[in-house]
N, C-alpha and C positions, 0 to 999 in steps of 0.2 A: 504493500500500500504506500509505503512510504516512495517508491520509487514514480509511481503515479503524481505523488505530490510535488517532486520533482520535476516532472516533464510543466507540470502547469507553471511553478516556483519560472520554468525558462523564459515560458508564455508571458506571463507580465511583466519580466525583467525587457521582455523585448520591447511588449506595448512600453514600457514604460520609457524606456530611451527613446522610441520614438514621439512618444509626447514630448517630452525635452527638446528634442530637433525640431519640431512644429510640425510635423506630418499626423498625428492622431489628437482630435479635441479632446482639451485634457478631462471634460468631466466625461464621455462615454469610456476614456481610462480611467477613468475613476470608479466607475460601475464596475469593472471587471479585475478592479484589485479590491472591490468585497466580495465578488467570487471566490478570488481565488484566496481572498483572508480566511472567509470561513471554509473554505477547504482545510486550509492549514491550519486551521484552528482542531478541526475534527480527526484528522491524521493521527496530530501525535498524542490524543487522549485515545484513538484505536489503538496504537504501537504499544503505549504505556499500560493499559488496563491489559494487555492481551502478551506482555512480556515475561510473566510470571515469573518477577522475582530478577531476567535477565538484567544485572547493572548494566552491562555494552549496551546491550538494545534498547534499554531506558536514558543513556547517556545519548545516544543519539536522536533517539525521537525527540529529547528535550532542547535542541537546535530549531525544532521546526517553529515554534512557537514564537522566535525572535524574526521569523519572516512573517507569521500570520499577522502578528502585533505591525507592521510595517507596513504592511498591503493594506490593513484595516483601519490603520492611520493616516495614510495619503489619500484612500478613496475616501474617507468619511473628508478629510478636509480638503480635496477638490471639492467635491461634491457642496460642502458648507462656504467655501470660498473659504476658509480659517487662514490666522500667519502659519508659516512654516516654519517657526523656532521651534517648537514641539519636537515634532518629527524630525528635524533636524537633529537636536541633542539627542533624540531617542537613536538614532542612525549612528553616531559615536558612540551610544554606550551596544550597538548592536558591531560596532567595528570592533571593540575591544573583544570582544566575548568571540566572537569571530576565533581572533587569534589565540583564545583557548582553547578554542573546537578543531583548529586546525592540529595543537598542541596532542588532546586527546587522540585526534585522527594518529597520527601518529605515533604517540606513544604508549596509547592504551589501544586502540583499536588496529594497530597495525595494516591502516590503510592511505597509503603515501598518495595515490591518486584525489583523496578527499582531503586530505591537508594540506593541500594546494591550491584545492577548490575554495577551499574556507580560504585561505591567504587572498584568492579572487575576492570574497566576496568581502571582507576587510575591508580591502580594495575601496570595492566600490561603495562601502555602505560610509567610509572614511569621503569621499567626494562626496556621497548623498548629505554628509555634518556642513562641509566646506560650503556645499551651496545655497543646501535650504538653513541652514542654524545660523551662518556665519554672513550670510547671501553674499555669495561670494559670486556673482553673475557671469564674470566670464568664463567659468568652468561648464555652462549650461553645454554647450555641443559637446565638450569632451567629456563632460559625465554621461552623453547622451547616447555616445558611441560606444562607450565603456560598456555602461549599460545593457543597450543591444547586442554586442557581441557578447557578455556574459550569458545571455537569454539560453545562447543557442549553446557554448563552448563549458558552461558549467552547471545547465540544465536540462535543456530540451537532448541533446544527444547524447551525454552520459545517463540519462533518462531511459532513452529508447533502448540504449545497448544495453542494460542494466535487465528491463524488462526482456530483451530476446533473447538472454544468455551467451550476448558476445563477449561482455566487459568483463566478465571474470573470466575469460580465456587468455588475455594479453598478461604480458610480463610487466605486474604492477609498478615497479620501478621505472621503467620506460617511459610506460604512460603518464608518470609523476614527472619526471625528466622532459620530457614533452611539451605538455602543459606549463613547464619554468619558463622555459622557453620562447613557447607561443607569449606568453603573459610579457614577458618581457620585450619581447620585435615590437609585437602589434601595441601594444599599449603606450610603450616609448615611442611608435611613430606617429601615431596618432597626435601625439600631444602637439610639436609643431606643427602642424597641418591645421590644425585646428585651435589654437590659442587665438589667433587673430581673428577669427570668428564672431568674438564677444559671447552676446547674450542668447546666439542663437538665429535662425532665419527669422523676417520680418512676419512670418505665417503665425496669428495667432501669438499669445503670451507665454512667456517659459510656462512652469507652475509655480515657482515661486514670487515671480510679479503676480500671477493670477491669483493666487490664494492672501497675498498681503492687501490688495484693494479694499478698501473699507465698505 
């Protein structure tokens, strides 16, 4: 189940950069990260009640909850027009814990592929503090890209191969190795390409101009 919750976790990480770059109106994104909140919301109380006792498997279900709480707090504040200091500091304390989920990946779960993913999503939940906490505007396209490429590279397709039983066929170490990699080309070339950009294309308001409006 959990892996399900993943493929969607990709789905809104995508809508949701692409609201950022002004290609999806932020509030019909906004309807579809309280989908996918209380998806995530329900996940990991099935994982948890249904672990019987497993700490591992209770240690990760309890990850999920820091997306659900996320999703269900930008869609309720698109949707309300609210500031974005909220969610912003909630996205730094969601970066932080990150980096102990990636720790756990790693040192208790012995899955190197997933403590990279968490390092990703640090990442980005670290630019989600910058822009919406800090409003830091001209991160809006590079957090927008970030974003969308996360959707697909640390949910939608470690997702699908999870569920067809390819991803536990590969040499875990690799695919960690990989993924370092990738994270590092695309993400560092992004950034000049995109810094001169500013706030974003003239289509429509970031979210965080649209949610500060009085």
């Amino acid at each position: 189940m959990g892996n399900v919750g993943l493929l969607y976790v990709g789905a809104v990480l995508f809508m949701n950069g692409l609201m950022l770059l002004g290609k999806v109106e932020p509030r019909s994104a906004g309807i579809f990260n309280l989908f996918v909140g209380v998806l995530q919301m329900i996940t990991p109380f099935v994982l948890i009640i249904t672990a019987n006792g497993d700490t591992n498997m209770i240690l990760n279900a309890s990850g999920l909850f820091l997306f659900a709480f996320t999703y269900l707090y930008v869609g309720i504040g698109v949707l309300g027009e609210f500031d974005t200091t909220g969610v912003g500091y909630f996205s730094l304390f969601v970066a932080i814990m990150a980096l102990a989920y990636s720790f756990a990946n790693f040192q208790i779960l012995h899955d190197r592929p997933f403590a990279v993913i968490w390092l990703y999503w640090a990442f980005l939940w670290f630019l989600f503090f910058l822009l919406l906490g800090l409003k830091r505007e001209h991160l809006t396209v590079y957090t927008g890209w970030v974003a969308a490429i996360e959707g697909w590279v640390t949910g939608a397709i470690p997702a699908f191969l999870l569920l067809g039983g390819y991803w536990q066929r590969w040499n875990q170490n690799l695919v960690a190795i990989l993924l370092v990699a990738f994270g590092v080309v695309v993400f560092g070339a992004l950034w000049p390409r995109t810094r001169k950009q500013g706030a974003g294309p003239a289509r429509g308001e970031t979210v965080a101009a649209r949610q500060a409006r009085p």
